[in-house]
C-alpha positions as CSV (number, residue, x, y, z in Angstrom):
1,X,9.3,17.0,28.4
2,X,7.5,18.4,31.4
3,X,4.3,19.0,30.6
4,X,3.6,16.3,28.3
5,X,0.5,14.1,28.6
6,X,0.0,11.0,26.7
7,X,-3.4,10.3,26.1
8,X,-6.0,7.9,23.9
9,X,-7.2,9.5,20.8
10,X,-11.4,10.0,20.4
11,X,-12.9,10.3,17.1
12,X,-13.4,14.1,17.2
13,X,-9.7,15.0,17.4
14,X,-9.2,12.7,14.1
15,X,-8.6,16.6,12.5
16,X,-6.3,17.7,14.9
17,X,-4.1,14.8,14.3
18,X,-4.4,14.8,10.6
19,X,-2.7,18.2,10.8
20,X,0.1,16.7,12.4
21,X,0.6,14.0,9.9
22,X,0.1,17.2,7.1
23,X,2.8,19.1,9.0
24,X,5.2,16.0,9.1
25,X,4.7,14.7,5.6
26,X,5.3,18.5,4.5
27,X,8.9,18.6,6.5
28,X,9.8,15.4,4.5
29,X,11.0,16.8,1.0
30,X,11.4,12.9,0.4
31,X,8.1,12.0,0.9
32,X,5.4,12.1,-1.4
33,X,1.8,13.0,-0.1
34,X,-0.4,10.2,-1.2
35,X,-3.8,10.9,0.0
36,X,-6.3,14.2,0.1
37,X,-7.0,16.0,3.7
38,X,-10.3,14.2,3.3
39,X,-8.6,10.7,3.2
40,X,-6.2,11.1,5.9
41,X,-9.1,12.5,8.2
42,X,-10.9,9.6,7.2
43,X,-7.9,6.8,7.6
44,X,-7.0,8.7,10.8
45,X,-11.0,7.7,12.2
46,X,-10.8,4.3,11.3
47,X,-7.6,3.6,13.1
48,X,-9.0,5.5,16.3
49,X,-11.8,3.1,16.2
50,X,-10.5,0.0,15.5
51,X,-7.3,0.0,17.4
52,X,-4.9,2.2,19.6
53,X,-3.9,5.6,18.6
54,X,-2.7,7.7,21.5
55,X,-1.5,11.5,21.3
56,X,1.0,13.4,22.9
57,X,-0.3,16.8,24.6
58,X,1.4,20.1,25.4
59,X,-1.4,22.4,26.9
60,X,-3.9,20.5,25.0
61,X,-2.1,21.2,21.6
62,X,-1.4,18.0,19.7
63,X,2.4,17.3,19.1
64,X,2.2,13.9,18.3
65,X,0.6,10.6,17.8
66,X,1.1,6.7,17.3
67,X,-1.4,4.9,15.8
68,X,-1.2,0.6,16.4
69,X,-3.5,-2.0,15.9
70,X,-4.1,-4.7,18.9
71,X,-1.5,-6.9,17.4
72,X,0.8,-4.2,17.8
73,X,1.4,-3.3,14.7
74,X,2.9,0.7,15.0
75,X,0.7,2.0,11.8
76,X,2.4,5.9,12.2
77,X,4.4,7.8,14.4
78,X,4.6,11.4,13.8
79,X,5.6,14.7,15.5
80,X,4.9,18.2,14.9
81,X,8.0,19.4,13.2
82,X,9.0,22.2,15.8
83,X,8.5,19.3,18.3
84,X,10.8,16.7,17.1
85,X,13.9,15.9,19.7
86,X,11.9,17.3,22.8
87,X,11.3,13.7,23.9
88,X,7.6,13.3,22.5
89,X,8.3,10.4,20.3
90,X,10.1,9.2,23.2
91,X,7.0,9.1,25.6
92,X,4.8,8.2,22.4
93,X,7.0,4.7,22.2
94,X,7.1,4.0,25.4
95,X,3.7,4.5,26.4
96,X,3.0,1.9,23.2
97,X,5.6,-0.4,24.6
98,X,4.2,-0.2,28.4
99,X,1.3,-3.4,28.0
100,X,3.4,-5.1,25.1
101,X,5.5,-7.8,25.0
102,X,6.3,-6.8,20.8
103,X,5.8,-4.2,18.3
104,X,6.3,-4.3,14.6
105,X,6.4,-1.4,12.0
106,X,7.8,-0.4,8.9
107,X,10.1,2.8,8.4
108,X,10.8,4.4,5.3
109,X,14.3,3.9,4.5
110,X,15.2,7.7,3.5
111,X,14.1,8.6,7.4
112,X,17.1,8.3,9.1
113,X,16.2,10.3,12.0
114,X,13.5,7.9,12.3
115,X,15.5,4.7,11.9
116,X,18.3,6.0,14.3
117,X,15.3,6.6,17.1
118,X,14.0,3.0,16.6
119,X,17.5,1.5,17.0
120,X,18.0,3.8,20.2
121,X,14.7,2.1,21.2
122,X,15.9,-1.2,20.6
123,X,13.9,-2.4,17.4
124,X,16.1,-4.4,15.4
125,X,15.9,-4.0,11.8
126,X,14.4,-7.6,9.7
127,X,13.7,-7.2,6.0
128,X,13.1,-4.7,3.1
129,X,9.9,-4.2,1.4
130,X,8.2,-1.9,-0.8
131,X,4.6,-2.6,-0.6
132,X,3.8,0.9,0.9
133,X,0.6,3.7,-1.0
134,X,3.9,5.9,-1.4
135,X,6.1,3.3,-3.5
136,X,9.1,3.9,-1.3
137,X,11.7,1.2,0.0
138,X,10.8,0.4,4.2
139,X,12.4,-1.5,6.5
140,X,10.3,-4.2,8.9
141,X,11.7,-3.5,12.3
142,X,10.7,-5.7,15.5
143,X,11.6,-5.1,18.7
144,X,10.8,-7.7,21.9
145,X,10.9,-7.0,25.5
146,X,13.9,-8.4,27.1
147,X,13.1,-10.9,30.2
């Protein structure tokens, strides 16, 4: 993980992290693509301005990001393909979990690499749902800082 920096998202980079989602979205055979380039961009904007989205940096190349709302609802985490299992996610989650007491987020339930990670991290799994844009069954997983 050395030289990884975690660091807020600005408005401008709201292409830059698009193409990550893109990238990871086009890895998962399972996962439909529900919105146009012009969409995500768009989506991607909004959630840099009305919450916390933070990115993950290897010499100022965007591997990652985690979007949240103030609540701390996790809205998306996604790494660059060729990036997965170098410990980005990893410092993506815990940079989310460093001011929080609790986070909350849905996973799709065909992303077991994804679901085994947020057990690792300690989210605990709570219902099933289906009331995602891509129609597919999610999990509700919660985790809570231990005192």
């Amino acid at each position: 993980m050395t030289g990884l920096r975690i660091t807020r998202a600005r408005g401008w980079e709201a292409e830059r992290i698009a193409l990550v989602l893109r990238a990871a979205v086009a890895d998962a055979a399972w996962l439909p693509s529900v919105r146009t380039p012009r969409e995500e961009r768009q989506l991607l904007l909004a959630m840099i301005r009305r919450g916390d989205v933070f990115v993950a940096r290897k010499a100022r190349r965007i591997v990652g990001f985690l979007a949240l709302d103030r609540a701390g609802e996790v809205h998306g985490l996604y790494v660059l393909p060729d990036q997965r299992g170098t410990g980005v996610a990893l410092a993506l989650m815990d940079h989310a979990k460093r001011d929080r007491d609790r986070l909350g987020l849905f996973a799709h339930a065909q992303n077991l690499r994804a679901r085994r990670f947020y057990h690792r991290e300690g989210f605990r799994p709570m219902a099933l749902g289906a009331g995602n844009d891509e129609k597919l069954t999610e999990i509700r997983y919660e985790w809570e800082r231990r005192p």
